[in-house]
N, C-alpha and C positions, 0 to 999 in steps of 0.2 A: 244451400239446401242439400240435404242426404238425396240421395238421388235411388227413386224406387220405393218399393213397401215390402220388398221383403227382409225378412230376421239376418239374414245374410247379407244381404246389398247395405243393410242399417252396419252391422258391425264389421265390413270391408273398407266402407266410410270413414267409423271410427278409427279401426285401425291406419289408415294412411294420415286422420290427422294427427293422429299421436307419433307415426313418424317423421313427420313432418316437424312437431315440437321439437323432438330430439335431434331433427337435423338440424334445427336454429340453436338450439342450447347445447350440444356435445357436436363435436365432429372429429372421427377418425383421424388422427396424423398420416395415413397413410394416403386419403383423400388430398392433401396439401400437393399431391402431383398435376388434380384439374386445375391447379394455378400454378402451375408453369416451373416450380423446382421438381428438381430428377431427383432420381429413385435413389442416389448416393446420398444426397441430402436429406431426403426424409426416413433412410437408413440412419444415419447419425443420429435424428433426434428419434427416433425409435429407440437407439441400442443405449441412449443414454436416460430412457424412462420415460420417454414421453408417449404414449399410446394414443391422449385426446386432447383436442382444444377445448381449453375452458368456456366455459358461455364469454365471456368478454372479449375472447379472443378470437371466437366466431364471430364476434357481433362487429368487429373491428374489421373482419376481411370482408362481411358481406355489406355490412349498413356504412360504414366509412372509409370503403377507399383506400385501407392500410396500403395494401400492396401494389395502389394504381399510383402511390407518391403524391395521396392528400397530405395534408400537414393533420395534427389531428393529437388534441390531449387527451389523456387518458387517468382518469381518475376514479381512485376505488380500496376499497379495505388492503391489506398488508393479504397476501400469497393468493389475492385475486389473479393472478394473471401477468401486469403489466409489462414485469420488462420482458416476458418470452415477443410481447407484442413488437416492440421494439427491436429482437433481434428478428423478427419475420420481415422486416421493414429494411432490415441491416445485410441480411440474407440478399434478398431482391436487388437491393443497390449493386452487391457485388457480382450476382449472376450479368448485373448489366454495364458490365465493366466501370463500375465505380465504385468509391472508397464509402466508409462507416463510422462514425465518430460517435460512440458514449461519452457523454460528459457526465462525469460522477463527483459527488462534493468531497470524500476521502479518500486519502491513499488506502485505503485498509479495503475499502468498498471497488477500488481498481485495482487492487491485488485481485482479489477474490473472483472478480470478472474476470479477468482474464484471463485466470488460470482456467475456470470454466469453458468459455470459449476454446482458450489454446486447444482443451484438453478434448470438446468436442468437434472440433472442425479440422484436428490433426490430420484425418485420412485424407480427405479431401483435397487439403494443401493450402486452406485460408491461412495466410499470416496475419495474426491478431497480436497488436503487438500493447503494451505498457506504457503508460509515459508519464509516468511520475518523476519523481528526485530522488525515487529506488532503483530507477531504471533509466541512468542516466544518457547513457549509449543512444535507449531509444528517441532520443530529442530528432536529433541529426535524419534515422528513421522516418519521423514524422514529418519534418519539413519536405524531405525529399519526396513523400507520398510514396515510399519501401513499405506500403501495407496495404489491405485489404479493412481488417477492423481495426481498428484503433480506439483504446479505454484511457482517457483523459481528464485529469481533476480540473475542475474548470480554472482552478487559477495559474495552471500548466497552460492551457490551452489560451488563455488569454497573453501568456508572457510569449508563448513562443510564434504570435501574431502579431508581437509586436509593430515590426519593420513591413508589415501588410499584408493580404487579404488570400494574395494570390494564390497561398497552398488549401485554401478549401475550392478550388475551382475545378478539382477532378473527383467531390464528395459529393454522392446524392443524399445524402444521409443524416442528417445528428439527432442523437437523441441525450434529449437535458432530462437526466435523473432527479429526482427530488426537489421540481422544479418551487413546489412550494416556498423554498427557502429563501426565492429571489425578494420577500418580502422581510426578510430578517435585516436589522444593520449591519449584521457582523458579515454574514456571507451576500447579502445582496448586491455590493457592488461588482463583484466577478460573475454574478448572476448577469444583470441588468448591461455588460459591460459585454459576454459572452452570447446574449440574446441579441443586442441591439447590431453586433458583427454579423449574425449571422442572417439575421432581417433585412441587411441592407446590402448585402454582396450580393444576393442572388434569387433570383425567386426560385430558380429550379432547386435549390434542396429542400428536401420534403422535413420539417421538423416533427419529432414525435417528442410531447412532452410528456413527463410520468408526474404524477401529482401522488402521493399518498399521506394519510393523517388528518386530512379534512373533510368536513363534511358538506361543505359548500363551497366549489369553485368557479362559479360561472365569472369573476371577475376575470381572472385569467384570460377565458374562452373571449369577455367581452376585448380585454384591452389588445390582445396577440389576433384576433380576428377570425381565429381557428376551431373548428368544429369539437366540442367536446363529448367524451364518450365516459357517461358517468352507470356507474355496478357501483348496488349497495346491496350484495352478494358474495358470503365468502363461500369458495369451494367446500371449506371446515367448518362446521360449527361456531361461533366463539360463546362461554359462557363467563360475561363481565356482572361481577358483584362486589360486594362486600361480605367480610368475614366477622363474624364475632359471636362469642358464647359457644362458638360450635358449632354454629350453623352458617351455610353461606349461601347467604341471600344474592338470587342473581337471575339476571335477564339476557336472555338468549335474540345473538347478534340478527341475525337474518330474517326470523317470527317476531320478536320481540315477545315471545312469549316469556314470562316471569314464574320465578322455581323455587325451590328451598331445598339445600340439601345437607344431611347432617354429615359432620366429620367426627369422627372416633376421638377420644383421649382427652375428655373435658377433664376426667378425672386426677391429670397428670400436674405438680406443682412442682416449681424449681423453685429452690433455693438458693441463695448468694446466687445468682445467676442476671445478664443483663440482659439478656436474649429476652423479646415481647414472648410471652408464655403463649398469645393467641398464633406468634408466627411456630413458635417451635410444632404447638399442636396441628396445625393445619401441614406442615409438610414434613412431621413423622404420621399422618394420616393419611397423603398421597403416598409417600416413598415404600409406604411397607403394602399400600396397593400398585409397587413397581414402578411407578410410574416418576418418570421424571419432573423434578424444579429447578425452575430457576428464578432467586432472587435482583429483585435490582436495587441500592441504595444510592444513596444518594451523596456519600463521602469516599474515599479510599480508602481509611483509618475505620471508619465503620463499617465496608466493604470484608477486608480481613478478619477484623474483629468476631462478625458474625460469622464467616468460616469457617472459623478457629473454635469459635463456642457451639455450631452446629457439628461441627466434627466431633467432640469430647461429647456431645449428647447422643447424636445418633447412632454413633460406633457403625458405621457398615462396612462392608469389605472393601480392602482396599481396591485401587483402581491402578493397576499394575502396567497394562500397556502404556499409557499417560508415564507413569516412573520410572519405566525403562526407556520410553522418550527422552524425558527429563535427565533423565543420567547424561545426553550431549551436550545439557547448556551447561556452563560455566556456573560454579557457585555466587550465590548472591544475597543480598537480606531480604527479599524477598522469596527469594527460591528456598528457605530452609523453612520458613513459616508453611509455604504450599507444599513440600511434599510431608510435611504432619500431620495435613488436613489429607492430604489425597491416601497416604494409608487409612485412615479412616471414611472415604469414600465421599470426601467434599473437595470442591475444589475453587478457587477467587479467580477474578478476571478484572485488572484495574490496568490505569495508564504507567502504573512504578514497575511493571512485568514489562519484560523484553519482548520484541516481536517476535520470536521463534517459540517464547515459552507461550505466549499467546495463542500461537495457531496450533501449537501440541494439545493446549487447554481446548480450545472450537475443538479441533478434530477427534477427541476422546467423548468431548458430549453430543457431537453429531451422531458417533458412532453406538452411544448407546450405555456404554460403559461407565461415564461418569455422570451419576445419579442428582447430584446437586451439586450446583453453580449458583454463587455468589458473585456479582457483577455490579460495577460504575456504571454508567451509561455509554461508555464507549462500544457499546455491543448494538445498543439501541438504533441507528442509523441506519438504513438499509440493509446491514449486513447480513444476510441468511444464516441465521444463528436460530432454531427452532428447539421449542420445548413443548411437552403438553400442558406445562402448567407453569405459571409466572403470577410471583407474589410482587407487589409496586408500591415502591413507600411515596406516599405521596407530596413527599418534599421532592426540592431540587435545591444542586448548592451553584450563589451566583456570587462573581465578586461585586464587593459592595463599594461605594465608595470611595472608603480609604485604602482597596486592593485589600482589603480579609474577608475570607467566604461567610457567605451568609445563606441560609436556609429559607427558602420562599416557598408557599404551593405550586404544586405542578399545574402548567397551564394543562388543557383541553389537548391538544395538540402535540407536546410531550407524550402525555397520557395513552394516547390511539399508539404514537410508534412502540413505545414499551408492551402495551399489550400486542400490538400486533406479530409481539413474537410467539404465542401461545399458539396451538393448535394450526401449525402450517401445511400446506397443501403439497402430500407426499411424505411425510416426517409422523403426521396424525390422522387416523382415518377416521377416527369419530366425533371429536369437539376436545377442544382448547378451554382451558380458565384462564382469566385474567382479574387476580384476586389484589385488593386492598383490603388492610387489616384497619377495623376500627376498636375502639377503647373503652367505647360506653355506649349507648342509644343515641344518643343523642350526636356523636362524631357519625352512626352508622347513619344517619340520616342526613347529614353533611353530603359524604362521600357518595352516598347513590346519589343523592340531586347533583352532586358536580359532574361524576366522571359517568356512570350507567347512563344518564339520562343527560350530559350535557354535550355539545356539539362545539368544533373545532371549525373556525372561520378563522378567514386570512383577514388579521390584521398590519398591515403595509406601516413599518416601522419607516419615520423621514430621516434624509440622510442631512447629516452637518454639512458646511457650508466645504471644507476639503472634501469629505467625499464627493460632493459634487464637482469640484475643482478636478480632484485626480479623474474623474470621470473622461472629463472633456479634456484631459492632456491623453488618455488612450485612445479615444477615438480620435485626435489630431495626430497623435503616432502612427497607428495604421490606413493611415488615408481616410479616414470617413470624414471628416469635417475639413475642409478647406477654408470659409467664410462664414461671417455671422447669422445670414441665413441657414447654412446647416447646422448650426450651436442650437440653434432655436426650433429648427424639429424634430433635433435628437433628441435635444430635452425635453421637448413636449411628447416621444415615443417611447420615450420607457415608462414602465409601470407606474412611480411617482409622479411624472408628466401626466399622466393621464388619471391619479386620483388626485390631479391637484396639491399636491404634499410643500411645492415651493411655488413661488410668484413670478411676475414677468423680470423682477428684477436680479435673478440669480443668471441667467448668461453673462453679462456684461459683468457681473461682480467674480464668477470665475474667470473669466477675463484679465481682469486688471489683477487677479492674484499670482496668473500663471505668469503672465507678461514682468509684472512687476521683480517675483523671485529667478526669472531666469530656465524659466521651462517651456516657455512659448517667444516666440518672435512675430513681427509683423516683417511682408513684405509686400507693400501696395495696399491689398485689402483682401489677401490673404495669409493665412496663419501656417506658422510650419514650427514643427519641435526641433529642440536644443536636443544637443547631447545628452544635457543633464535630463532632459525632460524624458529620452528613451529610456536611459537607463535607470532612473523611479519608473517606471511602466513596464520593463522590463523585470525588475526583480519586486514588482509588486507592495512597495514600501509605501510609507505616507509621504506626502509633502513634507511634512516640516520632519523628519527622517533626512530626507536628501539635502533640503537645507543645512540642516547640522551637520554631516556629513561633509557636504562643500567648504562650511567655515571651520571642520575639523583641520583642512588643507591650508585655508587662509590664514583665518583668526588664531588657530593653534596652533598651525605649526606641527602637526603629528606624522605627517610623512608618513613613511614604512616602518613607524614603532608599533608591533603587534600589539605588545602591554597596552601603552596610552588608546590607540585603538579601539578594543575591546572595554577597559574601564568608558571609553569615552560612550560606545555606542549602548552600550545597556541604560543609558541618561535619555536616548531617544524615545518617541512616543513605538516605535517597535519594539526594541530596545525590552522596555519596559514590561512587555506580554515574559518575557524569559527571566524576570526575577523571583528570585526562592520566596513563596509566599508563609512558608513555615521555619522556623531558626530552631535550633536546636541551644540548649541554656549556652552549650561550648561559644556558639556563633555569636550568639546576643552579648557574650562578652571580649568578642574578639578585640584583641590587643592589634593592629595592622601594620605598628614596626617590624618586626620579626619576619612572618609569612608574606608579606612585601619584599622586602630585602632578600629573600630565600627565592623569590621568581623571580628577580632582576637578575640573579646571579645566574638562575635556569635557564634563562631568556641573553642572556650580555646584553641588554639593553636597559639605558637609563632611560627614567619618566619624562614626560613631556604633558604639556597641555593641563587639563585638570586631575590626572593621575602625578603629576611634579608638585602642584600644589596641596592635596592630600599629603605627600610624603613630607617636604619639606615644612609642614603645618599640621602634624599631629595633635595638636590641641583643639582643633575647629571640631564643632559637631560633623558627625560622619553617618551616613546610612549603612548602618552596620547588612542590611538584605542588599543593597548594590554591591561593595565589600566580598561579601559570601560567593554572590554569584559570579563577581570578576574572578574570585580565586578557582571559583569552580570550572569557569570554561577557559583558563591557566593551569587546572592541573590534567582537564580529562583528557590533554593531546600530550601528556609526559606518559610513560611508563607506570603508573602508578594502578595497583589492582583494584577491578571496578568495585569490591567492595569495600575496599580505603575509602573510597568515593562516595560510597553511599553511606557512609557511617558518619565520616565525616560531617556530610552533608545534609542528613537524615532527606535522604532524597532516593526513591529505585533507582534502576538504571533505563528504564523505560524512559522517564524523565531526562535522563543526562544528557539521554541518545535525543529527544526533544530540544531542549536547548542547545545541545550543539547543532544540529538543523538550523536552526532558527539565526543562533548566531555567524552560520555557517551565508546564508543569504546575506547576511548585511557586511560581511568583510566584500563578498563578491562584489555587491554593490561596491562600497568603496574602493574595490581595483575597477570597474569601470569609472565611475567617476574622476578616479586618479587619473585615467588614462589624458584629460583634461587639463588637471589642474598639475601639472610640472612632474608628474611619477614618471619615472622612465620606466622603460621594460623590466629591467632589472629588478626594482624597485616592487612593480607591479606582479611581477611571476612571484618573487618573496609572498606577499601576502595573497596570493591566488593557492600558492601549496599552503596558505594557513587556513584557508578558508575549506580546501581541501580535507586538512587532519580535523576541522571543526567537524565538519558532515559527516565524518567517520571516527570522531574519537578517539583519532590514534596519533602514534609517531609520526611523522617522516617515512620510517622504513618500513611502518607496516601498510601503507599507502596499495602498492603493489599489490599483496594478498588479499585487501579489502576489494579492490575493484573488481577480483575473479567471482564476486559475489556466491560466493561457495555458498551452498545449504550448512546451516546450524557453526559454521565458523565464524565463533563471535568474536568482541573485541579480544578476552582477555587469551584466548589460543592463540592472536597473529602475535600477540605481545611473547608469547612463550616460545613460538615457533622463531621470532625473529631473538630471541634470546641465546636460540639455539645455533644460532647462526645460518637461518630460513629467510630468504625475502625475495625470492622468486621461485617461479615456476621450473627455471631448470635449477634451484637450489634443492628444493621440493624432490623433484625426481633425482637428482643425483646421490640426496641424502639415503630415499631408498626406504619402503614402504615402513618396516619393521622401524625404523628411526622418527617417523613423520607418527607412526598411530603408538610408539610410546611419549609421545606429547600431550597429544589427541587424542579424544576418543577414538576406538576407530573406525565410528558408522562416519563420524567426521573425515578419520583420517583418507576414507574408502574415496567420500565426497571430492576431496582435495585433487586425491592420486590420482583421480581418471578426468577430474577438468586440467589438469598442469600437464596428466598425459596428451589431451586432445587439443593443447594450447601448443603445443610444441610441436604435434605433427598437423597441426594448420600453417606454422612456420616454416616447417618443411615444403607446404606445399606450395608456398609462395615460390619456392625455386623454376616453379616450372619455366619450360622452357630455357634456363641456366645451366651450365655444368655446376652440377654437387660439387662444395666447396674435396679441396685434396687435390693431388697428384693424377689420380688415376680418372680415366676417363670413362664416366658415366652421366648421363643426361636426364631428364625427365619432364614430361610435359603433362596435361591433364587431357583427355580421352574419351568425353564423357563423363558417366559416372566413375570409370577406373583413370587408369595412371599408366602411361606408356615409359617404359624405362629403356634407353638404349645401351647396350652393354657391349663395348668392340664390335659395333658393327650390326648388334643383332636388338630386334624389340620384341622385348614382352609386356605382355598387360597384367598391371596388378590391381588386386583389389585395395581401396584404402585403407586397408588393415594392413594387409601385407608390404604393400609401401611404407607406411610409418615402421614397422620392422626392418627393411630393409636402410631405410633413410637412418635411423640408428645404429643397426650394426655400422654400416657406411662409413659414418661419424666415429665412430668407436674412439674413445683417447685412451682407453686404458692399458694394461700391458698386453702389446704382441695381439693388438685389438680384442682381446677377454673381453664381453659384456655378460654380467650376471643377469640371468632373465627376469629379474624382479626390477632392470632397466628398462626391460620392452615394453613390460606392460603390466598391470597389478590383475590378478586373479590368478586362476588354475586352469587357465587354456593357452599359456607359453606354446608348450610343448607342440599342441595340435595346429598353431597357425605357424609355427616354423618347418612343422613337415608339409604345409602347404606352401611356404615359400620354396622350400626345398625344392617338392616336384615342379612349381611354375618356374625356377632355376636352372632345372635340367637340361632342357636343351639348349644352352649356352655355353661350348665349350671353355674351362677352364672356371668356370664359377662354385664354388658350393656355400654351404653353410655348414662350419663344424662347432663338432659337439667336444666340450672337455670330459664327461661324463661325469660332472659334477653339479650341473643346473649352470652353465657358461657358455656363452655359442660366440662364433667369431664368422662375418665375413672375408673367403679368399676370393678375389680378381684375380685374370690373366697379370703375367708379369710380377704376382706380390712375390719378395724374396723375403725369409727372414722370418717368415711364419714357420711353426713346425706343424706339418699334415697329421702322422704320427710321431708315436714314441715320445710325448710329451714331456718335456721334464716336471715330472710331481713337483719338488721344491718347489721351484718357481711358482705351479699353481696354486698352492698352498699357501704359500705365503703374499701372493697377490689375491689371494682370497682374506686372508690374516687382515692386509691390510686394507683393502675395502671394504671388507665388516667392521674395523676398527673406524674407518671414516663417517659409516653410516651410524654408527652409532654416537657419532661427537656432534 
């Protein structure tokens, strides 16, 4: 009741419930300190835009327990909220001396985290680390618990639990991204395999599950047992309709209120043209009201296509920053097609682009500059990829049967994440489109009752009878199941179990499969995994993958033959995901004497196995796409330029760098396996550095440059650099800046110079405590943050600038100890950190640092003889300059 009768006590009333509303629906970020994070922390997510909690994410700390470590899923339109919720959750863990695990479904999706994270929790000192097969270092990291947050694809996180449980026992934390998906066949089982781990180790980690693209989840909430926290509320508007004649018909997300609004340029006809005249019109009708699109198709080939024909129609400005990006990747068949389109202010996003050219492409339409984007659905996934306006063809392409793509309608569920890139929270302040284009009346009337006006429910796809088999070999690998009793409430606790999807007779029948092929053992009347059976679990393969694989050893005879190998493993049910599913007419009539006989000879090794009988048996029918593909992941670790590769191939190299991944796991697997079956070490390290150059599509020697994970240093620069006679880090620095960035670009070459400089005096500082290699005696230890140098008798502290200087002059091999300052260090502040080594020098009788007065400095010690102080002889410098420009430049 209003309390009182006067005009004044009536609207003091009102006004406290109205603050009252907005403290339940907004809430300050500054507020985030009455729950317990400091003022550094809610500085952070200030400086990086965050001012207020969304209503979901208020409603998550007040009504559900987020930060008291309920468990708790959270479901809701696309830039509701969710994962900030998530990381409040992830925050909290670490303030309480515990770790944070994101599990995310793609590497592209834990790039992008993380770098977010890193880049906001830097001051602070959270280590947020990567852990994918891009960031391979960070495995070792994770096991050890060397993190704070940790962003993990789930089918990382499930291999690297293999051997068991015990490294989540210091995580209060995980949050399962996208957890919708654990319904899918294709990714359910690292779902269902990464939930069921983490259900049964512990009850103290608090799960936060993210659910987006449905519009009914309570299955979820019933079968996990966890409180759900469901918004059907976006921050942005979204206006989803249909387009046609000009007008586009549409119903507004949040009201459901329904609209019509007209778009300009009915009058417009193309000729010879194959561009839908409805699409051109509708986004030369936004673009010239400024405003950003972005297309989605549904092919690659029609991805470009339309890029290519929207560029030549719209003619807009080019997009310059994006091109001068693009000048550091490497030429490609790909890359000449996109910058025709980006002079003309369009720009493509497919799987045949290279990851650098991809994230140049995000970062140019984040930023505003690149006006229309043309996109696969590889953008669609989580990824914070925002536009205001997204047109959706509503096909989708799926393999069909006999492995050729085939054109279906877009489910329900598709549909929400493609639009949910429109009108995002922070990107849009006033409302988003999320348009399909229809043809006639009658398709317009289709596509609103489908997608306007249809709803996205989880439909729980059953798993084959192997998936359920590999199921139950991971949960016996990391300790969850010991006996028949736990086979049988594991399976009855995952989501299948619990919609009923298999019968009481699937334990015992995965049973006798594991047992039978050598992946499970009995001992008494409990069950324990084989070798074989870790390492299928470990590298995530199918069953009859690792079988093959085994009788690759027995029945064939393949050894350590890379060839037979790789022909062999592409025949596998994995294998198989990596074959060219398009030939080019060259390929479809490939002759396989010749280009066989040309790798054998590359390779010194003769065929064995089913690659011996192909050879020796050229007349049998042959799979001219397995063929294509063995020769393809046979040439992309030779020297050969990746656009030989893709022409050949009619393949990107977005692709190539795929399949070699792909093939790259399944050699590893067979050096585990090997380890087994009679491979000796020897044997074994051969095919580990193949599996090696596969993941990186390269030589041997460019192995080394590959792993510094340099920014924008792709394949075909380590191939030019090691041409040059470049294959390490002090190759690199000795060659000498002016030599490394005429190879290279040289935002590249910049990249290169200061990690090989910072890799060499981390080497340096291994020495501590050692005498520095030489004659003379100098020591050095670590200090703290500085570096304690002993020098006859006497210590100074340097900083670790000025130690990496001094540790090089130190070293000096060149003449009469000459180092050119473009050895110290790469920029234009030589000069200023050597007059601070100078002065921190000083008071050490008989030390200095000299100058030739030529841009050359040299180290003198007590006792050096044989230096000259003054009076230098010119010649000599001169010509030992002649010839160290002459070196750096070979």
């Amino acid at each position: 009741m209003l309390r009182g009768c006067s005009c004044f006590g009536w609207l003091l009333q009102l006004l406290e419930l109205w603050l009252g509303f907005l403290w339940v629906t907004f809430m300050r970020i500054e507020n985030l300190t009455k729950y317990g994070f400091s003022r550094r922390i809610v500085d952070c997510w200030r400086e990086s835009g965050l001012d207020f909690l969304l209503p979901l994410q208020v409603e998550a700390l007040k009504d559900f327990g987020l930060l008291q470590g309920n468990n708790v899923l959270i479901n809701g339109p696309t830039s509701s909220g969710k994962t900030f919720c998530g990381e409040l959750a992830a925050v909290r863990s670490v303030m309480n001396n515990k770790r944070a695990i994101f599990l995310v479904p793609l590497k592209a999706l834990a790039s992008e985290k993380f770098w977010e994270l890193k880049k906001r929790y830097r001051k602070i000192g959270f280590k947020v680390i990567a852990v994918t097969s891009d960031y391979p270092g960070n495995k070792r990291l994770f096991v050890k618990g060397t993190y704070d947050i940790a962003v993990v694809v789930y089918e990382m996180f499930n291999s690297l639990t293999v051997n068991g449980l015990s490294l989540l026992e210091s995580v209060g934390t995980i949050i399962f991204d996208e957890l919708q998906l654990v319904t899918t066949t294709d990714r359910g089982l690292a779902y269902e395999l990464a939930i069921s781990k983490v259900r049964n180790i512990s009850s103290s980690i608090q799960m936060i599950g993210l659910i987006g693209g449905l519009d009914e989840c309570r299955l979820f909430s019933e079968w996990l047992n966890i409180s759900l926290l469901k918004s059907t509320n976006r921050p942005v508007e979204l206006y989803q309709g249909v387009l046609f004649g000009g007008k586009f018909f549409y119903r507004r997300y949040n009201d459901c209120r329904e609209g019509l609004e007209y778009f300009k340029g009915t009058d417009i006809i193309l000729q010879d043209c194959d561009i839908p005249i409805e699409l051109y019109r509708g986004v030369k009708h936004l673009v010239d009201k400024d405003e950003q699109v972005l297309i989605f198709t549904a092919t690659r080939n029609g991805c470009v296509n339309l890029a290519v024909g929207l560029a030549e129609l719209l003619s807009l400005s080019a997009v310059n920053d994006v091109l001068n990006m693009l000048d550091d990747i490497p030429d490609t068949v790909q890359k000449g097609k996109l910058l025709s389109c980006l002079q003309k202010g369009v720009g493509f996003h497919n799987a045949d682009l290279g990851l650098s050219s991809r994230r140049i492409l995000e970062a140019g339409f984040r930023s505003g500059e690149l006006k229309v984007m043309v996109s696969t659905s590889t953008l669609a996934m989580g990824v914070n990829f925002p536009s205001k306006n997204v047109f959706i063809e509503a096909v989708k392409c799926y393999d069909g049967y006999d492995g050729r793509p085939i054109l279906k309608p877009l489910v329900m569920y598709d549909y929400n994440q493609l639009a949910g890139r429109a009108g995002r929270f922070g990107h849009t302040d006033d409302f988003g489109r999320a348009i399909v284009i229809a043809d006639d009346e009658t398709r317009r009337e289709v596509l609103w009752d489908s997608y306007v006006y249809g709803s996205a429910h989880p439909k729980v796809e059953p798993f084959d009878i192997e998936k359920l088999a590999n199921l139950l070999l991971r949960w016996t690998s990391c300790g969850l199941v010991k006996d028949y009793d736990d086979i049988r409430n594991m399976f009855a606790n995952t989501l299948r179990g619990y919609c009923e999807k298999y019968g009481d007779w699937v334990p015992q029948k995965t049973i006798d499969i594991l047992v039978e092929h050598g992946f499970l053992k009995f001992k008494g009347y409990r069950f324990y995994c084989t070798e074989l059976g870790k390492a299928t679990a470990r590298h995530n393969i199918f069953l009859n993958t690792a079988i093959l694989i085994k009788d690759g050893f027995g029945q064939h005879g393949l050894s350590d033959n890379f060839l037979s190998w790789i022909y062999y493993l592409i025949d596998t049910p994995d294998g198989q995901k990596l074959i060219l599913k398009r030939l080019s007419i060259s390929q479809e009539k490939l002759d396989i004497v010749e280009p066989l006989s040309h790798l054998f000879d590359l390779y010194s090794e003769k065929p064995s196995g089913q690659l011996a009988v192909l050879v020796t048996n050229p007349e049998i029918p042959v799979d001219q796409a397995r063929v294509a593909t063995f020769s393809l992941i046979a040439e992309m670790i030779q020297p050969f330029p990746t656009m030989e590769l893709e022409t050949k191939y009619d393949i990107g190299w977005g692709r190539i760098k795929h399949i070699g991944e792909g093939a790259s796991n399944l050699m590893q697997a067979v050096v585990d396996i090997g380890g087994y079956q009679n491979l000796d070490d020897k044997q074994r390290q051969k095919l580990h550095i193949y599996a090696e150059r596969l993941f990186h599509c390269l030589t041997e020697e460019g192995l080394t440059l590959a792993l510094l994970k340099v920014p924008l240093l792709e394949r075909d620069y380590i191939l030019r650099l090691n041409s040059a006679g470049m294959f390490t880090p002090s190759d690199i620095i000795n060659a000498g800046f002016d030599a490394v960035s005429s190879i290279v670009p040289e935002r590249v070459a910049n990249n290169l110079y200061k990690i090989c400089q910072d890799i060499l005096s981390e080497k340096s500082m291994e020495t501590v405590n050692k005498p520095l290699p030489g004659s003379r005696a100098l020591r050095a230890r670590k200090a703290g943050s500085r570096y304690e140098v002993e020098i006859g008798g006497m210590k100074v502290l340097l900083q670790p600038k000025l130690y990496s200087y001094l540790f090089k002059l130190y070293n000096a091999d060149k003449l009469e100890g000459w180092l050119d300052k473009s050895f110290l260090d790469h920029g234009s502040n030589q000069v200023k950190y050597i007059y601070k080594l100078k002065k921190a020098l000083e008071s050490v009788p008989g030390v200095a640092v000299e100058s030739d007065g030529s841009g050359r400095y040299r180290l003198v010690l007590p006792g050096d003889t044989g230096k000259l102080r003054k009076g230098i002889d010119v010649s000599r410098v001169i010509t030992d300059k002649k010839v160290s420009t002459a070196y750096r430049r070979s």
